[in-house]
C-alpha positions in Angstrom: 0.0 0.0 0.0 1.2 3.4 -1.1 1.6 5.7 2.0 0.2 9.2 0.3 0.3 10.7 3.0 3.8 10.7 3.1 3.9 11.8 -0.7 1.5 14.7 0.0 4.1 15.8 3.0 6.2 16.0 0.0 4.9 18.3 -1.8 4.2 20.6 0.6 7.8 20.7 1.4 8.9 21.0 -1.8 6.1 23.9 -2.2 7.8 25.8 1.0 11.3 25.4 -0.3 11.0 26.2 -3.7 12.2 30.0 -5.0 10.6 32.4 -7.3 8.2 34.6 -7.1 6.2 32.9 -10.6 5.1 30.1 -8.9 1.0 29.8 -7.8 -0.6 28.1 -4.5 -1.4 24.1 -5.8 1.3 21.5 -5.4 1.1 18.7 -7.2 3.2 14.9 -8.0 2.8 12.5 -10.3 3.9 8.8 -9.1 4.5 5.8 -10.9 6.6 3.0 -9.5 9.9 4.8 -8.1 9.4 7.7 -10.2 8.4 10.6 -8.9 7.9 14.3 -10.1 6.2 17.2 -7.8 5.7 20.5 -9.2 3.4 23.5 -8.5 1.3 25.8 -10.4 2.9 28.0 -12.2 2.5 31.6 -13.9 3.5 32.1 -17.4 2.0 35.7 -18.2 -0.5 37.7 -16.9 -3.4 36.5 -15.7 -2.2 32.5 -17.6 -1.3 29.9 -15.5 -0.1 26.5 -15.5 -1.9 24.3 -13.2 -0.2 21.7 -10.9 -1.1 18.3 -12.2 -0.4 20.1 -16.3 3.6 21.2 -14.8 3.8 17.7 -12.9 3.3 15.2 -15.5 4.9 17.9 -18.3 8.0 17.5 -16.4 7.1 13.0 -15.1 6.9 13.0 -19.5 10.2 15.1 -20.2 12.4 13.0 -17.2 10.4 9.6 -17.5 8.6 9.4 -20.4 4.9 8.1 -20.5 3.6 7.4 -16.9 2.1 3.5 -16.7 -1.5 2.4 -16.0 -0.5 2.4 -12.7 0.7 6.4 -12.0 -1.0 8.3 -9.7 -1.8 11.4 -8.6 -1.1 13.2 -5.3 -2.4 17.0 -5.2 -2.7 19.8 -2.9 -6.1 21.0 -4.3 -8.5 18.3 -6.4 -8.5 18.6 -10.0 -9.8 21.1 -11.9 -12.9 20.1 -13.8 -14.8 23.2 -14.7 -13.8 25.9 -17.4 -11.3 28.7 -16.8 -9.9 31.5 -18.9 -6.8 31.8 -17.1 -5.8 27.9 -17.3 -3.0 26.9 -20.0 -4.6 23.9 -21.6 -7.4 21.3 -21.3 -8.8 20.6 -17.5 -6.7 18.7 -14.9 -9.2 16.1 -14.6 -9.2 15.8 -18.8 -5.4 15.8 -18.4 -5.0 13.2 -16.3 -8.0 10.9 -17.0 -6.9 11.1 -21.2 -3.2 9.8 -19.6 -4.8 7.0 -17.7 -4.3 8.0 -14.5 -7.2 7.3 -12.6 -6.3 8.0 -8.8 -5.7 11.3 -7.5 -4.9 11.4 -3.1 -6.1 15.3 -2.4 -5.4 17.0 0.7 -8.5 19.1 0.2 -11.7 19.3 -2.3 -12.0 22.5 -3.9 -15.3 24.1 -3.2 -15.2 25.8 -6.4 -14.9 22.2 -8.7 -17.5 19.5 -8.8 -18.2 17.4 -5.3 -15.9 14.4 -4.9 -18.4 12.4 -6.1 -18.8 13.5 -9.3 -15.2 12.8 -10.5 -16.3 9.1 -11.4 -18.7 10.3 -14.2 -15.2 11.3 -15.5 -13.4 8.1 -14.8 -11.1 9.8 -11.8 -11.1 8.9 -8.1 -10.6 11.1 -6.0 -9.4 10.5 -2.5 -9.2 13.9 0.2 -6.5 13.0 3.1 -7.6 11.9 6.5 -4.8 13.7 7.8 -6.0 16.4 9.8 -3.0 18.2 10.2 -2.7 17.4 6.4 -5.8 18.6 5.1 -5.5 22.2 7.4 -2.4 22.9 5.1 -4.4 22.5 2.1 -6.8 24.4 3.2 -5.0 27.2 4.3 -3.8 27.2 0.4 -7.0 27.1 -1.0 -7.8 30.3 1.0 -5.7 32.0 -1.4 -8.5 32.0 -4.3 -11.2 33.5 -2.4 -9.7 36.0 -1.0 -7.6 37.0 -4.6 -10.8 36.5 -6.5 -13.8 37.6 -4.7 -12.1 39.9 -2.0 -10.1 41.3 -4.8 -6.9 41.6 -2.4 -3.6 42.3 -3.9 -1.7 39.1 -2.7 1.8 37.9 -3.2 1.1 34.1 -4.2 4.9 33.3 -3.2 4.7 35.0 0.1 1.7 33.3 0.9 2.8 30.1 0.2 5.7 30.8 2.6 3.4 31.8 5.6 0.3 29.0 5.7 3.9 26.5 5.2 6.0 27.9 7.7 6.1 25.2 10.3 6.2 22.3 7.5 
């Protein structure tokens, strides 16, 4: 049994130590046997961003080439599933599902997507952490979308990573 938990520590340590000031609030891996890639979301221009899951298997591809029937996903936020202007490319849920990966571990379901429930319609499971301590983390990063895009506050995506993380 694959400890995703662990994996999902992971990413959030990789989230709080990695530099730039391009890089968005969602962490994301893709797993397949040994091979591992984590990534985050990522900004390319204004207002255009590169989700997560899209940066993670983009860079599994590049190092490891196609991921097996048996890759995974492990991700800060659940997949996208619903339309969006400022996302480069399909949906992550179209992303991963047309790659054959068909389990994603989640530390927390975004309020904004469809209910957990829903992602077997599109042939995805969808599995939100236990972990408490886990899923307040995740939480704390989804915060970052409400308040940027119905509070309209001017917030420094980096910086915020940086605070919700600080005792990771």
């Amino acid at each position: 049994m694959c400890d995703y938990s662990s994996i999902l520590w992971d990413v959030l340590k990789y989230m709080k130590e990695t530099e730039g000031n391009y890089w968005g609030v969602v962490g994301a891996a893709i797993v397949d046997g040994e091979n591992q890639m984590i990534s985050m979301s990522k900004k390319e221009s204004e207002g255009s961003y590169l989700h997560a899951e899209r940066n993670a298997f983009e860079q599994f591809v590049d190092k490891f080439g196609e991921p097996s029937d048996d890759a995974f996903a492990v991700t800060t936020l659940s997949p996208c599933q619903r339309g969006s202007d400022a996302r480069i490319g399909s949906s992550c849920t179209d992303l991963l599902v047309s790659n054959k990966i068909d389990t994603v571990y989640t530390g927390f379901v975004d309020p904004w997507q469809i209910p957990i429930e829903l992602y077997e319609e599109y042939g995805l499971t969808v599995i939100e952490t236990d972990d408490e301590e886990l899923r307040m983390y995740c939480e704390e990063l989804f915060e970052y979308f409400p308040r940027t895009v119905n509070e309209n506050e001017d917030i420094d995506a980096r910086q915020f990573v940086n605070d919700v993380l600080e005792s990771v």
